[in-house]
N, C-alpha and C positions, 0 to 999 in steps of 0.2 A: 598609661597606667595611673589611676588616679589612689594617691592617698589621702589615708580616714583618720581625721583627726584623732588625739591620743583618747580624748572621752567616747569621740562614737565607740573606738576598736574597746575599751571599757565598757560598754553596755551589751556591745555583739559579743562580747566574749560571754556577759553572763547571760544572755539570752536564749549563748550556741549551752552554756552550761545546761539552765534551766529545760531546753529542747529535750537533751540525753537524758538528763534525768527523766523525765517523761515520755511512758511508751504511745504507741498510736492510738490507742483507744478512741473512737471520737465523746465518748463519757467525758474523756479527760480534757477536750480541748477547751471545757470552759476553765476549768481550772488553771491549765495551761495559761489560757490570756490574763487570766488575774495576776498568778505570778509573777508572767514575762511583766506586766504591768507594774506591780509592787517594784519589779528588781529596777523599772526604767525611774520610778518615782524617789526612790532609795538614792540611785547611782548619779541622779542631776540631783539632790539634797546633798549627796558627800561632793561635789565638784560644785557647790556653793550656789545652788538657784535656789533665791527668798523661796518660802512658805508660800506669798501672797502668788510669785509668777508658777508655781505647782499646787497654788488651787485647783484648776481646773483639771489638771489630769488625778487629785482626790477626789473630784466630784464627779467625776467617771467611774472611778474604781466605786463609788457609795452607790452609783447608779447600777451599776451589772450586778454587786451583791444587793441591794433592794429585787432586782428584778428575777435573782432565782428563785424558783418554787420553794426549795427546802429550807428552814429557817437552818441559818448558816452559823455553827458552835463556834466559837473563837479556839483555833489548835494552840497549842504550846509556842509556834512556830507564829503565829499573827498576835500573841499576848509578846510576844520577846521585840515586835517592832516600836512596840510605844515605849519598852524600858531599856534604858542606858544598859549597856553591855557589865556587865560582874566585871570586876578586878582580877578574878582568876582566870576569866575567859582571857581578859586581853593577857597576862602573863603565858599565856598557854602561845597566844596568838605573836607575842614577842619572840618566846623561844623559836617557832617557827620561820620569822624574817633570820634570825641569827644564823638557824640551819641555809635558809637561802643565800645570808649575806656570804658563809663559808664556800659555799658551793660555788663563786663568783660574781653574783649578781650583786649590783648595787643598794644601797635602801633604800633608794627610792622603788625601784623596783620591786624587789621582794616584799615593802609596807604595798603596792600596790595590789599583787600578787593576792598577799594573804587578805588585807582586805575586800579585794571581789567576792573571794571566797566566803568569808563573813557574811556579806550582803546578800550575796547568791540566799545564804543561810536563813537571812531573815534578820540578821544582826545589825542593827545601825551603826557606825562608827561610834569614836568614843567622843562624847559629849562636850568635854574638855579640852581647850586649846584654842589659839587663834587664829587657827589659817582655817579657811573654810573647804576644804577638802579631806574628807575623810582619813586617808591615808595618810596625810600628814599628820593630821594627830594622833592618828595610829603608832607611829614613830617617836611624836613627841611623848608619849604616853611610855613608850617603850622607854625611849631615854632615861625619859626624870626614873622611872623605874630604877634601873642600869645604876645611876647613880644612888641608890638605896635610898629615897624620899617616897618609894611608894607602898604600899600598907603590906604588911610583915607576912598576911596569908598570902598574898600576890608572890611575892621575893620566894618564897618558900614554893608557893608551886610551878614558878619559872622552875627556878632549881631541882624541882624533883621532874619535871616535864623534859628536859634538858637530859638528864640520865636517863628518861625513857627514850628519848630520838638517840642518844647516842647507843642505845642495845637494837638496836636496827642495823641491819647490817650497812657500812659504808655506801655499797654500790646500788643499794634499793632507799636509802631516805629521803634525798630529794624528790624520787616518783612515788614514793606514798606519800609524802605530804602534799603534793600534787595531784595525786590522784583518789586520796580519802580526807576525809575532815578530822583529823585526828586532835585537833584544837577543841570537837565537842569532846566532854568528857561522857556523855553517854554513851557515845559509841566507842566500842572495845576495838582495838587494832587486831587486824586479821593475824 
């Protein structure tokens, strides 16, 4: 039995994400490889490979979108890769580890968790911090928070996000926050 390093099983995983989310359409298979592409270009940037050595798989990704026929709008969702994630998102994204940490999973775990899910998303980790892995600073970001040093709209929607996961019933929050993106605020919970 051969095991997969902790980054491959982090990119298969958003991959197997990206898959579900899209049905078979073969319309959609182009689409398909971009993303699965974005999510692999994203996911070795947060596990810390230079700009210069993912050159080449951006100059891929500019190559397939050059070569579609339809000139290609930039969605909500590809303007959100070039901008640092909001302050609200990540307090949203903090509450979430919290919920995990409670549940028993470690933080390193749960930052890693919630971060795929981000990336999946289109979200880049947060810009801020020193370790070159995403989810690391995802944590770090969480902390310095926690410790009340992070901007006062953030604090505020930790706390009010926090009273929303706790009116979830006990035995279903862990699988909706796993199972829905409740960290976007556009999308309303079921």
């Amino acid at each position: 039995m051969e095991t997969v390093s902790p980054s491959a099983d982090r990119i298969g995983a958003a991959l197997r994400a990206l898959r579900k989310m899209h049905g078979q359409d073969p319309e959609d298979k182009a689409s398909l490889a971009v993303k699965c592409l974005h999510a692999v270009i994203t996911q070795l940037a947060a596990e810390g490979v230079s700009a210069e050595d993912l050159q080449p798989l951006a100059d891929l990704d500019s190559l397939v979108r050059d070569s579609k026929t339809k000139p290609v709008t930039p969605s909500q969702r590809e303007r959100r890769r070039s901008l640092a994630p909001s302050p609200i998102l990540l307090a949203r994204a903090a509450a979430l580890i919290d919920l995990l940490v409670k549940s028993g999973q470690e933080e390193s775990e749960a930052a890693q968790a919630v971060m795929r899910r981000m990336v999946i998303a289109g979200v880049p980790p947060p810009t801020q911090g020193g370790d070159a892995r995403g989810w690391r600073r995802l944590l770090e970001w969480r902390n310095h928070m926690l410790q009340g040093f992070g901007p006062d709209d953030a604090i505020q929607e930790y706390k009010a996000f926090a009273r929303e996961i706790e009116a979830i019933p006990p035995s279903e929050r862990v699988a909706r926050v796993l199972d829905e993106r409740l960290w976007d605020r556009r999308r309303s919970p079921r």
